[in-house]
C-alpha positions as CSV (number, residue, x, y, z in Angstrom):
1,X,0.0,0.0,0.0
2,X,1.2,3.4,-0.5
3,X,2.5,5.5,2.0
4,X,-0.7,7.5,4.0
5,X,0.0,10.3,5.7
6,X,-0.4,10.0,10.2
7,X,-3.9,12.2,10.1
8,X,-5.3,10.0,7.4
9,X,-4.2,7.1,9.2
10,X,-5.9,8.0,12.3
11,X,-8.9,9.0,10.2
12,X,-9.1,6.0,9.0
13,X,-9.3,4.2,12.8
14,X,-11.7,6.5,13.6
15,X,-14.0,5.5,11.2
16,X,-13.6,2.0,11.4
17,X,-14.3,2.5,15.7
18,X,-17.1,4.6,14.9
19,X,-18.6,1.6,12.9
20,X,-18.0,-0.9,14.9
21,X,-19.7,1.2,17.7
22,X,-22.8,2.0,15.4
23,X,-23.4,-1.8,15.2
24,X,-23.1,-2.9,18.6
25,X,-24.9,0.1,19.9
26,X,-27.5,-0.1,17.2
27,X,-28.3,-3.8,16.6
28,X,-31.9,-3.4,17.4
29,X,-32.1,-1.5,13.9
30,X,-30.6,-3.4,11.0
31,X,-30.9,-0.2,9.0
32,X,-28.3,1.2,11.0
33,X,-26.3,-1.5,11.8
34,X,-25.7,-1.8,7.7
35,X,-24.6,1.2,7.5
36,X,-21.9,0.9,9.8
37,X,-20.9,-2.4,8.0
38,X,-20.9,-0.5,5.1
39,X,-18.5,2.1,6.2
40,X,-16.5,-1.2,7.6
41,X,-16.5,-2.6,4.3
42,X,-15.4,0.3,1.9
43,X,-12.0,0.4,4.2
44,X,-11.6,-2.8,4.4
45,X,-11.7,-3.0,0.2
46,X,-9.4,0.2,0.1
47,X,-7.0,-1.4,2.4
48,X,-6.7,-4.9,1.4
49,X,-6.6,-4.3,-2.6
50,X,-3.0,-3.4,-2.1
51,X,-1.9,-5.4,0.2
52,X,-3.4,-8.1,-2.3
53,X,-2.3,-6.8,-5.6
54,X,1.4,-8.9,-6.4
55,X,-0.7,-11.6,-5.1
56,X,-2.7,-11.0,-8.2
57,X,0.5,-10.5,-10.4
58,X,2.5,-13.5,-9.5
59,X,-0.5,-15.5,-10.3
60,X,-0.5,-14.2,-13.9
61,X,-3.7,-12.0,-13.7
62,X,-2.1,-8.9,-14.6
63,X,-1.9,-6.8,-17.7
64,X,-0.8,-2.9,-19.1
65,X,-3.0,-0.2,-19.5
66,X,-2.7,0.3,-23.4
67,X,-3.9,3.8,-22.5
68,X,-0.5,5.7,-21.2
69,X,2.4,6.4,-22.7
70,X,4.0,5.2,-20.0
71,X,3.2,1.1,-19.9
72,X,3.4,-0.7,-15.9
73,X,2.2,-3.9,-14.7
74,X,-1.2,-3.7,-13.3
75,X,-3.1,-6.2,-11.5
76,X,-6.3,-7.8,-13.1
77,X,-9.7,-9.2,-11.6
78,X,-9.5,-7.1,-8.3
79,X,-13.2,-7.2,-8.3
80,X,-12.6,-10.4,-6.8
81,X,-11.5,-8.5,-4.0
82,X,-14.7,-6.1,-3.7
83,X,-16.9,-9.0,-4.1
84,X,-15.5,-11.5,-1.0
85,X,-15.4,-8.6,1.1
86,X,-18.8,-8.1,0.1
87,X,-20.2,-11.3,0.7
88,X,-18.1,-11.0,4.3
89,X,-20.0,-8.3,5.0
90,X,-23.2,-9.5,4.1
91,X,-22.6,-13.1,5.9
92,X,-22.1,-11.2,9.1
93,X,-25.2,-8.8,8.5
94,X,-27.6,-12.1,8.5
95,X,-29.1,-12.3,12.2
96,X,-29.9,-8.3,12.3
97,X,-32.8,-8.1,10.0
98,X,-34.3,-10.9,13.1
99,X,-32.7,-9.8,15.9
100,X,-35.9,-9.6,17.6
101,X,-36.7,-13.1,17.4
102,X,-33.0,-14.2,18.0
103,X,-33.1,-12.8,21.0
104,X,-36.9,-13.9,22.3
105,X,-37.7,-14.0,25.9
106,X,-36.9,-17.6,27.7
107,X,-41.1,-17.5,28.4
108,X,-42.1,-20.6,26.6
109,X,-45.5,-19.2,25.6
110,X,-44.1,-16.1,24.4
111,X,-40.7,-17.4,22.6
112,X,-42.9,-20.6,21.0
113,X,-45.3,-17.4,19.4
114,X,-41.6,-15.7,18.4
115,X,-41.0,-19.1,16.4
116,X,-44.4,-19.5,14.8
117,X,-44.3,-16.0,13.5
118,X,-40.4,-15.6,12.4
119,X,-40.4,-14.8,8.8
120,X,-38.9,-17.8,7.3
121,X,-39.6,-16.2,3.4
122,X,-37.4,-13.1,4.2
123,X,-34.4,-15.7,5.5
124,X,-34.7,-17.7,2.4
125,X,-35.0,-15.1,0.2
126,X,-31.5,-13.6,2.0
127,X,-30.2,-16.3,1.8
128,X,-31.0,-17.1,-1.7
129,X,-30.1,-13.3,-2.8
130,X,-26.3,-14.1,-1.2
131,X,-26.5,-17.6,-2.8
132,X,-26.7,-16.2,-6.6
133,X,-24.7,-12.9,-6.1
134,X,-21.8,-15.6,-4.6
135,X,-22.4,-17.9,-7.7
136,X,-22.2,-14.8,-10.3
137,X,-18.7,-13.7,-8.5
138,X,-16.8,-16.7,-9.1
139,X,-18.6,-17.4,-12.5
140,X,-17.1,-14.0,-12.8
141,X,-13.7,-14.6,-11.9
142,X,-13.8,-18.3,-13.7
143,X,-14.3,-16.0,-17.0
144,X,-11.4,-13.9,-16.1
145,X,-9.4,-16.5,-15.7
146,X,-10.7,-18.7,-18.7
147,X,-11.6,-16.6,-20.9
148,X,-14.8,-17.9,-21.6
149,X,-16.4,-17.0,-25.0
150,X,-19.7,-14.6,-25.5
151,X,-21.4,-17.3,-26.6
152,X,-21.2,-20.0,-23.4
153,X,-21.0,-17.1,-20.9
154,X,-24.8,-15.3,-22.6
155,X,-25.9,-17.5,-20.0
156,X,-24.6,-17.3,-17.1
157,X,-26.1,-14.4,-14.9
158,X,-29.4,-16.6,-15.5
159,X,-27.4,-19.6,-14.3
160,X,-26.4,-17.5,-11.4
161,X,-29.8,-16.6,-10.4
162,X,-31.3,-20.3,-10.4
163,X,-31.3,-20.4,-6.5
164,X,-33.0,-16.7,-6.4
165,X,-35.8,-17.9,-8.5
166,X,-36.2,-22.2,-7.0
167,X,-36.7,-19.8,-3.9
168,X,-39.3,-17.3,-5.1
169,X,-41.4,-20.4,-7.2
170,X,-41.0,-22.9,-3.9
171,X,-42.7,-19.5,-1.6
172,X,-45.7,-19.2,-4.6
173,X,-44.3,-15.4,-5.7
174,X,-46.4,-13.1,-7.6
175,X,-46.1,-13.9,-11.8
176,X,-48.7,-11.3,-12.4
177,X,-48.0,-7.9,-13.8
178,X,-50.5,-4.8,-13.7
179,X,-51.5,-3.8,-17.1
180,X,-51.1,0.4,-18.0
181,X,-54.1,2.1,-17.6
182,X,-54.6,3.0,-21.4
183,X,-54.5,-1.2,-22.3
184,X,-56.7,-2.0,-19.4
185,X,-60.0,-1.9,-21.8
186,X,-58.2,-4.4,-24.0
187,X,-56.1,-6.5,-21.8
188,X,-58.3,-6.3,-18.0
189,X,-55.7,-5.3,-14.9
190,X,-53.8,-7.7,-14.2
191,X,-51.9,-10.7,-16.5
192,X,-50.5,-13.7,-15.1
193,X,-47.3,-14.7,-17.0
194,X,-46.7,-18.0,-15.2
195,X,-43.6,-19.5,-16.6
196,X,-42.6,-16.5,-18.3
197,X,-42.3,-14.1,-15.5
198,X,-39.2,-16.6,-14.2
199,X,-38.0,-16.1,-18.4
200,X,-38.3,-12.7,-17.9
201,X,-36.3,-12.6,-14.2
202,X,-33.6,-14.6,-15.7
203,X,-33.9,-11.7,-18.6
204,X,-33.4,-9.3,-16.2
205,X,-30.4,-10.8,-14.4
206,X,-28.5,-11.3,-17.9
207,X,-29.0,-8.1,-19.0
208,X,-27.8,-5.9,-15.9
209,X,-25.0,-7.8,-16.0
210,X,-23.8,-7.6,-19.2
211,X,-24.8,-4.5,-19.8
212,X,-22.5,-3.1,-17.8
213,X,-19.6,-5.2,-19.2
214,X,-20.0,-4.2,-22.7
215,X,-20.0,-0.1,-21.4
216,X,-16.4,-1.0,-20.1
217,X,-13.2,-0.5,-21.2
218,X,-11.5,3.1,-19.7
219,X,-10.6,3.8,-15.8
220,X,-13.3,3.6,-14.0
221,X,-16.1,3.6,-16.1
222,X,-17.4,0.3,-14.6
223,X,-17.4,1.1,-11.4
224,X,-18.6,4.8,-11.9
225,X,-21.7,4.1,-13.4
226,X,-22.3,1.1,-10.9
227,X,-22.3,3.6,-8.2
228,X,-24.3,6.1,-10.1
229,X,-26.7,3.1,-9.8
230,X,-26.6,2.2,-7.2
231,X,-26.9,5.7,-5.7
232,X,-30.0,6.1,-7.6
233,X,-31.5,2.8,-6.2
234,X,-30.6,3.9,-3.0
235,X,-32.2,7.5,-2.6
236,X,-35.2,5.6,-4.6
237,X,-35.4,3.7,-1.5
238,X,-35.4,6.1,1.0
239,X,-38.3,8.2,-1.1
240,X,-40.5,5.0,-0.2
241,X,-39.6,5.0,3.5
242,X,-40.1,8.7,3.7
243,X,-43.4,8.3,1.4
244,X,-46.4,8.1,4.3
245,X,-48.5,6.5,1.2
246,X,-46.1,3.5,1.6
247,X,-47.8,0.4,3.0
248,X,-45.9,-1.9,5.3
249,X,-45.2,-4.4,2.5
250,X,-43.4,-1.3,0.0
251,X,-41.4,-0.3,3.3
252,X,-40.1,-4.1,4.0
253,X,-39.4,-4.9,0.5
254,X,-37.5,-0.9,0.1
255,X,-35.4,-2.5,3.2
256,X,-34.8,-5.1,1.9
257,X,-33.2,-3.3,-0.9
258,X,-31.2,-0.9,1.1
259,X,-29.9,-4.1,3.0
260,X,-28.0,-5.2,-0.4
261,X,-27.1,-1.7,-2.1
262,X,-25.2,0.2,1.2
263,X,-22.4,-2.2,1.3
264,X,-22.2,-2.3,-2.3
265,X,-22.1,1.2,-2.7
266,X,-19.2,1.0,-0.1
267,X,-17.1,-1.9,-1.5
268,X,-17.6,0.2,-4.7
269,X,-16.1,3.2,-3.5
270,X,-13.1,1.4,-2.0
271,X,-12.3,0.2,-5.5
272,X,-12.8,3.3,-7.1
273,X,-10.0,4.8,-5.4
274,X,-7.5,2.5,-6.7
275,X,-9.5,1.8,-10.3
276,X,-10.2,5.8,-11.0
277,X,-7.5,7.4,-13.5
278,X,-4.8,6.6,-13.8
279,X,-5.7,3.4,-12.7
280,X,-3.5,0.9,-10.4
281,X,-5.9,-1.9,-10.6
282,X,-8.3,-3.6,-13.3
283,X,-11.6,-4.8,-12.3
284,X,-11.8,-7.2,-14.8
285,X,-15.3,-8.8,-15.4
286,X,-15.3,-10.4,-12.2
287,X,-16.7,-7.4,-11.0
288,X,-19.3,-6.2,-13.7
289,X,-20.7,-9.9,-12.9
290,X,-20.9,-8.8,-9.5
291,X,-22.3,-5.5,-10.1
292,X,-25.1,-7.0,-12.1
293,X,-26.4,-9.6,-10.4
294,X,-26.7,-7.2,-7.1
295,X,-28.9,-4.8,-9.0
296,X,-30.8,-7.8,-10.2
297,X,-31.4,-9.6,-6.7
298,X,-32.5,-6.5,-5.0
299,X,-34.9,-5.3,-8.7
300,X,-36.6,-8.9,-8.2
301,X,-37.2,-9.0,-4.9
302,X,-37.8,-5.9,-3.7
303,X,-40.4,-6.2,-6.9
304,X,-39.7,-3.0,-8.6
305,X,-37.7,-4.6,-11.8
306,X,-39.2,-1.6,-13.9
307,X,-37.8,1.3,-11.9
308,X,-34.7,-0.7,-11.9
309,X,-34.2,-0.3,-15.6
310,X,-35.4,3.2,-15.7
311,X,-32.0,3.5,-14.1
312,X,-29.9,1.7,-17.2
313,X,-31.2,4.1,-19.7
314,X,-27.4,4.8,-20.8
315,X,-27.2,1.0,-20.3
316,X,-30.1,0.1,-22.8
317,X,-28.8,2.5,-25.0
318,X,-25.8,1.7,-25.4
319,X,-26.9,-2.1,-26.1
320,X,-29.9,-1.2,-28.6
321,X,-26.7,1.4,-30.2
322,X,-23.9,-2.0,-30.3
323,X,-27.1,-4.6,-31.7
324,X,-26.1,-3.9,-35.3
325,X,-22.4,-5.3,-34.2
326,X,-23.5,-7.6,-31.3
327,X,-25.6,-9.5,-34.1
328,X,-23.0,-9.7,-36.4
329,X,-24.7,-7.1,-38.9
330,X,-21.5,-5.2,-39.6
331,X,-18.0,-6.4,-38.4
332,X,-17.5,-6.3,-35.0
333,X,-13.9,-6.2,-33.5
334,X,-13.2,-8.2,-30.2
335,X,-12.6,-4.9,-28.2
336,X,-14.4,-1.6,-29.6
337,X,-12.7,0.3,-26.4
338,X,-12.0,3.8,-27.7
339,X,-8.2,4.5,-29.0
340,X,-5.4,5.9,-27.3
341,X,-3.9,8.9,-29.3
342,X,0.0,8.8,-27.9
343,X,0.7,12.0,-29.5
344,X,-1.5,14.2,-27.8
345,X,-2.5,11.9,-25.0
346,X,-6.4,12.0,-25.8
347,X,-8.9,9.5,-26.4
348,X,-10.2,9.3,-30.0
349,X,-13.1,6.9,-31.3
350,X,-11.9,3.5,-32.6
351,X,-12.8,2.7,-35.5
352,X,-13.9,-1.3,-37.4
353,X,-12.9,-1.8,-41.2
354,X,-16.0,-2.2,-43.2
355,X,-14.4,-2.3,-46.9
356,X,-10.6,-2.5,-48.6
357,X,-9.6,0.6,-50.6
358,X,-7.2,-1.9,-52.3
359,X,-10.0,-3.4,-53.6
360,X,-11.6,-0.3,-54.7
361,X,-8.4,1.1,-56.4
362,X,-7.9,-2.5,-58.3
363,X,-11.6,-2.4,-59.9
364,X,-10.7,1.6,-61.1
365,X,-7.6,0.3,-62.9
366,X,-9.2,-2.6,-64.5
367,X,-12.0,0.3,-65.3
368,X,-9.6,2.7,-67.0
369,X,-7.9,-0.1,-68.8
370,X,-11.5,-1.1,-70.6
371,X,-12.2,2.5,-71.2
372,X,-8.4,2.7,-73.0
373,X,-9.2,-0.6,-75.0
374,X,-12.6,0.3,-76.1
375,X,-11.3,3.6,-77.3
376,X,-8.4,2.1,-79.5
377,X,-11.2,0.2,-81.2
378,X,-13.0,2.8,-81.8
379,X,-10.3,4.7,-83.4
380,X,-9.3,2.0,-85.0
381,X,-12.6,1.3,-86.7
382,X,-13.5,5.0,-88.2
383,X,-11.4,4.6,-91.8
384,X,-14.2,6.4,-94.3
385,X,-14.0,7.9,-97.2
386,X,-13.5,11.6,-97.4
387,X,-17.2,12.7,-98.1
388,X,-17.9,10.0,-95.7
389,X,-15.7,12.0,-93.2
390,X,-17.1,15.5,-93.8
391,X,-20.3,14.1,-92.9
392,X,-19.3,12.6,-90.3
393,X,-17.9,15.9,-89.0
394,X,-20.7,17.8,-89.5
395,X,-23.3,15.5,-87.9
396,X,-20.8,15.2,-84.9
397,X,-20.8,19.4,-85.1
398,X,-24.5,19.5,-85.1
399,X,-24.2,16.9,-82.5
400,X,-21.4,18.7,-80.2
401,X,-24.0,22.0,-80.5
402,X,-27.0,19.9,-79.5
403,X,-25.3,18.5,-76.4
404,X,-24.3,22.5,-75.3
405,X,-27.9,22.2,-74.6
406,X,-28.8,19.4,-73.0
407,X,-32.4,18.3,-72.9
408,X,-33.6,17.7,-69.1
409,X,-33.8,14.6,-67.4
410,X,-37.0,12.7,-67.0
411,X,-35.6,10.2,-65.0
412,X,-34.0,11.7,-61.5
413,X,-33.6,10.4,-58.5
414,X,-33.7,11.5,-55.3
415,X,-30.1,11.5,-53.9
416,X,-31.6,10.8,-50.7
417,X,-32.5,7.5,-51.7
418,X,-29.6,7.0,-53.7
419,X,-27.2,7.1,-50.9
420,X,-29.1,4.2,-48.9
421,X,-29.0,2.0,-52.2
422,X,-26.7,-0.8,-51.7
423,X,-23.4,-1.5,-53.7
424,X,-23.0,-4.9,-55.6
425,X,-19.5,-5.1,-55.1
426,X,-19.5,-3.7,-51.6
427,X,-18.2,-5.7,-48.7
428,X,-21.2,-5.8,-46.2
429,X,-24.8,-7.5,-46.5
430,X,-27.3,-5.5,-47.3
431,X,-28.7,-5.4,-44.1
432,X,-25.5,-4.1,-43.0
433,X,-25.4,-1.5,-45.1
434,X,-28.8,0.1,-44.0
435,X,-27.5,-0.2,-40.7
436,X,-24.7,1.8,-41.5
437,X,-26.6,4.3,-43.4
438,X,-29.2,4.8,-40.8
439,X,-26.8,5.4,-38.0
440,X,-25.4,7.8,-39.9
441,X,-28.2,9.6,-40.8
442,X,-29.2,9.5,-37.0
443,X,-25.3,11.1,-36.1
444,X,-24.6,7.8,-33.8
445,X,-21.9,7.3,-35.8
446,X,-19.2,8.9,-38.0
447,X,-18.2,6.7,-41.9
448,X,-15.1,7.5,-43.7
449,X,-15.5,6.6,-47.3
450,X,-13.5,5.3,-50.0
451,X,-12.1,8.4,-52.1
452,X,-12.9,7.4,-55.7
453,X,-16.8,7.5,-55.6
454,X,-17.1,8.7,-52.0
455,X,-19.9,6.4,-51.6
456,X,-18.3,3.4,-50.3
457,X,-18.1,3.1,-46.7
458,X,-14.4,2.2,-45.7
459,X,-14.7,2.9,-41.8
460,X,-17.1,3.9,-39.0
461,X,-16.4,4.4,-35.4
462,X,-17.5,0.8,-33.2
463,X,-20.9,1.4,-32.0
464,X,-20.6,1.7,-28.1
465,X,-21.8,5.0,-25.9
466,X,-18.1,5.9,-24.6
467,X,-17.3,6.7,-28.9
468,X,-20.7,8.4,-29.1
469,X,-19.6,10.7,-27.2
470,X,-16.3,11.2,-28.7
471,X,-17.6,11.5,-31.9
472,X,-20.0,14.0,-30.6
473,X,-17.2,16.3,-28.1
474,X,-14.2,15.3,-29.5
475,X,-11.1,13.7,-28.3
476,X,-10.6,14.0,-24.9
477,X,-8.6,12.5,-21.7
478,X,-9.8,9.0,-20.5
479,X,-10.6,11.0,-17.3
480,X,-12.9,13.4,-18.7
481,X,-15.1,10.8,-20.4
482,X,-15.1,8.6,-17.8
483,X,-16.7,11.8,-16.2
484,X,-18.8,12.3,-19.1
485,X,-20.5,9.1,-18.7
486,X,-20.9,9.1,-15.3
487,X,-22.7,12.8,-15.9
488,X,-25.2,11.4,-18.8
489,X,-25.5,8.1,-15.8
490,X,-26.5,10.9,-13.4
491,X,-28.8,13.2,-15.4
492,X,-30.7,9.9,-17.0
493,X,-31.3,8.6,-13.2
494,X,-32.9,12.0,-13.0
495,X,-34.9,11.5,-15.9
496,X,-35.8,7.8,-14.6
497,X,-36.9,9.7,-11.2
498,X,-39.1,12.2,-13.1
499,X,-40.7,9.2,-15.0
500,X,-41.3,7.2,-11.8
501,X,-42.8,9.2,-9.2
502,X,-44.1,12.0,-11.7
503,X,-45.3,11.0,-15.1
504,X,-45.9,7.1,-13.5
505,X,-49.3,8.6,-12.6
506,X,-50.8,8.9,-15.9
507,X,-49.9,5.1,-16.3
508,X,-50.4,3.3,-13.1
509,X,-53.3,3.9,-10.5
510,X,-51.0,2.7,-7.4
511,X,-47.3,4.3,-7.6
């Protein structure tokens, strides 16, 4: 670790005694007494990441950051870190939530009533939560260490989540959703899904975790955007305790949630320290995986999986903005991270090869050579006689006069359409090129093209949200867009808290 100076030291002990005190002075109120292990967590991540780090190294999980000019060795997968300490944390925090009924009188009547009434549902459903967040962290670290293709690891957040949702079908949980009010006419209020709501919860889980890994790539962008989040879902929270509207079920579930997100959000912030620019640590996926499959447990059972994804706007964005590469429409490269500039130290959008100009300069040349050809037989071919010639001249006089005046056109076409028409000889499938085009079009993406015809796309910038916004501000330092993104993180949670406890009204009759 490196050197601290003697006031941040003591600091530091100070904060870590004034947790411990919160907890054991406060265990009658798990709300509390999560805090404190919050705060006990976050230094406990700062301090050991560290102390862990050559661990990491001699192990072989390390790697430079292509970003600097100046390359070190930096430890990989220290989300592995954040997530154990995590799961500590939360193994320790188990008894609170029932400390009343841990610690029931030694009355028989009154302890056997403590017993028949303990809330066996919330303990499996902690227990469960832990279960699936622990499986998705070492599923996590096994891709780190493997390497595991797209293709086998799609699945694995939903793998993850098995014991979450065995849980919630074993305890009968709700599968029906509430219809808007405009579709109510057409559809009644409420539709049971059945066996599609659990399709839909395994949806869930695979998409918050992924979604975060593919908006990845620069210091601290992961773990930025995970604490914007997470943030969000916490203040969300506290609304619905404040709210005196809220029933006692909305204030245990809302608990419930806050139980999961305050260590996170403290684990997080440890990491940050060492993970913000210029990074000394990678997160790897290990802890996107992690990341994910917390917002998932707490969106599915604290039963508010829609407000939970009003908070990935960027996050759906950016995924609906990579689909055209995701699904193979237009090349995709392996990494799409935006590019390093070493001469003026700025990040610049990277870019995926759509065409060859070799290509396009070999079929000009064999172009200008059938032009040369077919005029030497031309020339070759006009030997008339010397009336024949005159005439000749003087029908290609009238002729020359007739084309200083050319008659109009009656066939035009709109060169709007004619920039979306396909090439024959061009590299990508037609559907790919209409992808291409209508990015473009939209401005989600900037196309260099070849320049012979100019309307052969050679190049475009890879489709991700950290690009977007290079394309659209220009280079910059990996710092400031790391900023950036954790600003359009911020101002969308805003927009997802105008939606939900504003224009939600005009939608739903119970908010």
């Amino acid at each position: 670790m490196s050197q601290i100076s003697a006031l941040t030291a003591w600091l530091i002990l100070a904060a870590e005694v004034g947790a411990v005190f919160i907890i054991l002075t406060t265990a009658h109120d798990p709300l509390t007494v999560s805090i404190g292990f919050s705060i006990l967590a976050g230094i406990t991540t700062w301090s050991a990441i560290p102390a862990l780090s050559e661990i990491f190294v001699k192990a072989g999980l390390k790697g430079m950051d292509l970003s600097k000019k100046t390359k070190h060795i930096i430890p990989e997968s220290m989300g592995m870190v954040a997530g154990l300490i995590y799961l500590v944390t939360m193994f320790m925090f188990i008894p609170f939530p029932f400390m009343k009924w841990f610690t029931a009188s030694n009355d028989g009547d009154l302890q056997e009533l403590k017993l028949l009434t303990f809330p066996n549902l919330k303990l499996a459903e902690l227990l469960s939560a832990l279960l699936s967040i622990q499986s998705m962290v070492f599923l996590g670290f096994a891709d780190d260490v493997l390497d595991i293709r797209w293709r086998f690891k799609m699945p694995l957040p939903a793998i993850a989540s098995i014991p979450l949702l065995m849980v919630y079908w074993v305890h009968l949980g709700v599968t029906h959703i509430v219809v808007p009010i405009p579709l109510r006419p057409i559809l009644g209020q409420l539709i049971d899904l059945g066996a599609l709501y659990y399709v839909y919860m395994g949806m869930v889980a695979i998409f918050c975790t992924h979604s975060i890994n593919i908006m990845a790539g620069i210091n601290g962008v992961e773990v930025g955007q995970s604490l914007v989040i997470a943030c969000s879902i916490a203040i969300n929270d506290m609304i619905f305790l404040q709210s005196v509207s809220s029933g006692a079920p909305a204030i245990e579930t809302h608990l419930f949630s806050l139980y999961f997100i305050l260590p996170f959000i403290g684990v997080s912030l440890g990491l940050m320290i060492h993970n913000w620019y210029p990074s000394k640590v990678f997160i790897g996926d290990t802890y996107c995986y992690f990341a994910g499959m917390t917002f998932a447990v707490v969106g599915i059972l604290a039963h508010y999986s829609k407000t939970l994804l009003l908070f990935f706007i960027p996050q759906i964005f950016n995924f609906l903005l990579s689909a055209p590469q995701l699904f193979r429409l237009v090349p995709c490269p392996r990494h799409r991270v935006p590019r390093y500039n070493r001469q003026t130290n700025l990040m610049e959008p990277s870019r995926v090869v759509l065409d060859e100009e070799d290509d396009l300069e070999i079929e000009f040349s064999s172009t200008r050579q059938e032009s040369k050809r077919a005029l030497g037989r031309s020339a070759s071919s006009v030997s008339l006689s010397s009336t024949e010639a005159g005439a000749t001249t003087q029908d290609s006089n009238e002729s020359h006069r007739e084309s200083d005046n050319p008659q109009p056109s009656t066939t035009t076409t709109s060169s709007f359409f004619q920039d979306f028409r396909p090439l024959k000889n061009s590299k990508l499938k037609r559907s790919g090129w209409y992808c291409v085009k209508i990015l473009e079009a939209l401005g989600l993406t900037h196309v260099r093209y070849d320049t012979k015809t100019g309307n052969r796309p050679l190049e475009m910038t890879n489709l991700t949200i950290l690009n977007l916004i290079l394309v659209k501000a220009g280079p910059m330092s990996e710092r400031n867009l790391t900023i950036s993104v954790m600003v359009v993180q911020f101002c969308c949670s805003l927009v997802a808290f105008f939606i939900r406890h504003r224009l939600v009204a005009f939608v739903y009759d119970v908010v």
